[in-house]
N, C-alpha and C positions, 0 to 999 in steps of 0.2 A: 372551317373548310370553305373551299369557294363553288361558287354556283357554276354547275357547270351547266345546267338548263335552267332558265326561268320562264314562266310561263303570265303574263299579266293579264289581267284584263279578257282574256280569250274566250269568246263567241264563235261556233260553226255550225251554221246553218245549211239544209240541204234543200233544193228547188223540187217540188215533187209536183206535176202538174200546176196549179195555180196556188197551192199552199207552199210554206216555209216548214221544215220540217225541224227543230232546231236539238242538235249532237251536243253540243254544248252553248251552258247559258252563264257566262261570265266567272271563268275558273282563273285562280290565281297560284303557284307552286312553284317551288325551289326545289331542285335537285342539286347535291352538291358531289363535289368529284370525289370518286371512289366510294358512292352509295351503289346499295341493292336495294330497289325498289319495286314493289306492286302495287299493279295499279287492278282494283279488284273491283267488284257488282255485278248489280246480273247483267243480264243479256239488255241492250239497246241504253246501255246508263251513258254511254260515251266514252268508255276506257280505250278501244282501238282509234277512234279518232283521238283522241290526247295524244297518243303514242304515235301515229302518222304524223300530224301538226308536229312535233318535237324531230321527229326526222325528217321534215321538209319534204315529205312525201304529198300533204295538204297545205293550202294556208288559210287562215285563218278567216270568219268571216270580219271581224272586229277584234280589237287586242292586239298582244305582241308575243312574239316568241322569240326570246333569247340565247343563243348556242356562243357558251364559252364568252359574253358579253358582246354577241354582235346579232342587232335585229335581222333574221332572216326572213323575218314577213314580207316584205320588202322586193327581194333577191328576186332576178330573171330566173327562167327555167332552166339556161346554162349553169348562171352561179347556184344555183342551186345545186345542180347535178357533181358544179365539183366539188359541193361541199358537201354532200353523201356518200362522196367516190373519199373524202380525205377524211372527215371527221366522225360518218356514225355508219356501225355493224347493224344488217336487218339479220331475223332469223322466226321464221312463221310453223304455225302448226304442219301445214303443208308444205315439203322442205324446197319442193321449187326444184330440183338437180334436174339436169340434163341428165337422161336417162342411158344414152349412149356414149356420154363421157364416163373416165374414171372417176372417182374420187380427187386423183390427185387435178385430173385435169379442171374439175367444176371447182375449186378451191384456186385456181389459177386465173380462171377469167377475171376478176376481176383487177387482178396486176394485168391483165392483155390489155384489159381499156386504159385503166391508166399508166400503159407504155412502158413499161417497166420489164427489160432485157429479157429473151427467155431464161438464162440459166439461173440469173437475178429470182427472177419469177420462182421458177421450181423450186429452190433452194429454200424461197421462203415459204409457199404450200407446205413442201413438207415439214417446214416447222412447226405450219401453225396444225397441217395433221398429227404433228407427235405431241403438240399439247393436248390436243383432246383423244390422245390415245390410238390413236388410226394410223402410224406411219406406216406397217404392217398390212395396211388395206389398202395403200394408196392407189394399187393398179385396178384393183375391183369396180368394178359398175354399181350404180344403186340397185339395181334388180337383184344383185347377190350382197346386200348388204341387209340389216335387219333394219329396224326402222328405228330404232336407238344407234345406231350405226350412221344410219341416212343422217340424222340431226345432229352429230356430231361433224359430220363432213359440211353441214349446215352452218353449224356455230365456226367450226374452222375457215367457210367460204369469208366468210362475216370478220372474223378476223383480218384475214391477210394483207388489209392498208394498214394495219395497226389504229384504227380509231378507237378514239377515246370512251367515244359511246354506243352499247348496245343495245338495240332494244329488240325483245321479243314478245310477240302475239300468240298467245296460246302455246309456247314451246314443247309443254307436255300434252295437248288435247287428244294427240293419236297414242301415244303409248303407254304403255302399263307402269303401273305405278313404280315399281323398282326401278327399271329404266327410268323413269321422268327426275326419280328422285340420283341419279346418276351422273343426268343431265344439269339439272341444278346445283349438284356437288362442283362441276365444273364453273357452271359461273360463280360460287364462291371463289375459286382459284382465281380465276380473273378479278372479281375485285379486291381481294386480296394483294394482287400484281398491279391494283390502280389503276382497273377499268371501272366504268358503271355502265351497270346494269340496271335497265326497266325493264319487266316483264310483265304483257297483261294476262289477267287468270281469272277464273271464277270456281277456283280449286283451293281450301284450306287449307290444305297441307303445302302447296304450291307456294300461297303466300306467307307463311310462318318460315319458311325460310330467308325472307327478304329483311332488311333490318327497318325499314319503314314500309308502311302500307299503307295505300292511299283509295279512299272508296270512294267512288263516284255514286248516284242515285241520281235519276233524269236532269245527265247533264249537269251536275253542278258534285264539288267538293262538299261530302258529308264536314259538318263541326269538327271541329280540331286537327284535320288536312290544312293546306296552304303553305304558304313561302313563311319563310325563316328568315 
């Protein structure tokens, strides 16, 4: 399989008054296309920074990060942005929805920025609502959605460029276990269909569904993580 993220060499550090406060301390990792993977430890080991860095949400303090063989460390905050708008899905504990859009409509915006016709547009929301089971809901608001509901309208906002990679942060930390595990049923289906999937977690069950799991401990890959 080919790497669809590589991660070399990677250092990030945080300025905290006159100290360095360091997220990570020189991590090295291969992700290859059509993994599901978690990125698991406790609290403050560096899993959500990994997963920022990989979606160019962060860069790096030192190292490199690779998306589909091209260094994005690098990249202004323009190419940046259009290479989050083409190539990678976010989807967070907190689902972020516009509270007084529908469904269908928060699943749209992000075809509005990258220009994409409205009928264009809709046609494809509601596709990507009927993949995650919601076409049914699309007029609803979040307020009348459940919260396994919200995260689904979540995962389907995430979809609708069709990028290749998704990454999620804590995807199940608000919801009940059935639900969470509902939610991860769906990203099966997606890699299945030849997405990848990162999820970060610090839930067992969460990550036994991933087919590789990767544990961090302050800032560095536990033995037997790393690139392939």
């Amino acid at each position: 399989m080919e790497d669809l993220v590589r991660v070399e060499g990677v250092t990030k550090a945080y300025r905290l008054g006159e100290i360095d406060v360091w997220a990570l301390r020189g991590v090295d990792l291969a992700i290859h296309q059509g993994e599901f993977v978690a990125l698991t430890g406790p609290s403050g080991s560096g899993k959500s920074t990994l997963l920022h860095l990989m979606g160019g949400l962060h860069r790096p303090s030192a190292g490199r990060v690779l998306l589909e063989g091209k260094d994005i460390s690098c990249l202004s905050r323009a190419e940046l942005a259009r290479l989050r708008g083409r190539k990678v899905g976010f989807v967070f504990q907190q689902f972020h929805l516009l509270p007084r859009a529908s469904a269908l409509a928060n699943v749209e915006l992000p075809l509005m920025y990258a220009g994409i016709p409205r009928k264009t547009r809709r046609e494809r929301a509601l596709a990507c609502l009927d993949k995650v089971g919601l076409a049914l809901r699309a007029r609803h608001r979040p307020g009348q959605l459940s919260g396994g509901e919200c995260q689904r309208v979540a995962i389907a906002r995430a979809l609708a460029c069709d990028p290749p990679l998704l990454l999620a942060d804590e995807p199940t930390g608000s919801l009940d276990t059935r639900t969470g595990r509902e939610i991860l049923g769906i990203f099966h289906v997606l890699v299945a269909g030849g997405k990848t999937v990162v999820v970060v977690t610090h839930e067992p069950y969460v990550a036994s569904f991933a087919a590789q799991q990767v544990r961090l401990l302050d800032g560095r890959l536990e033995d037997g993580n790393g690139t392939g």
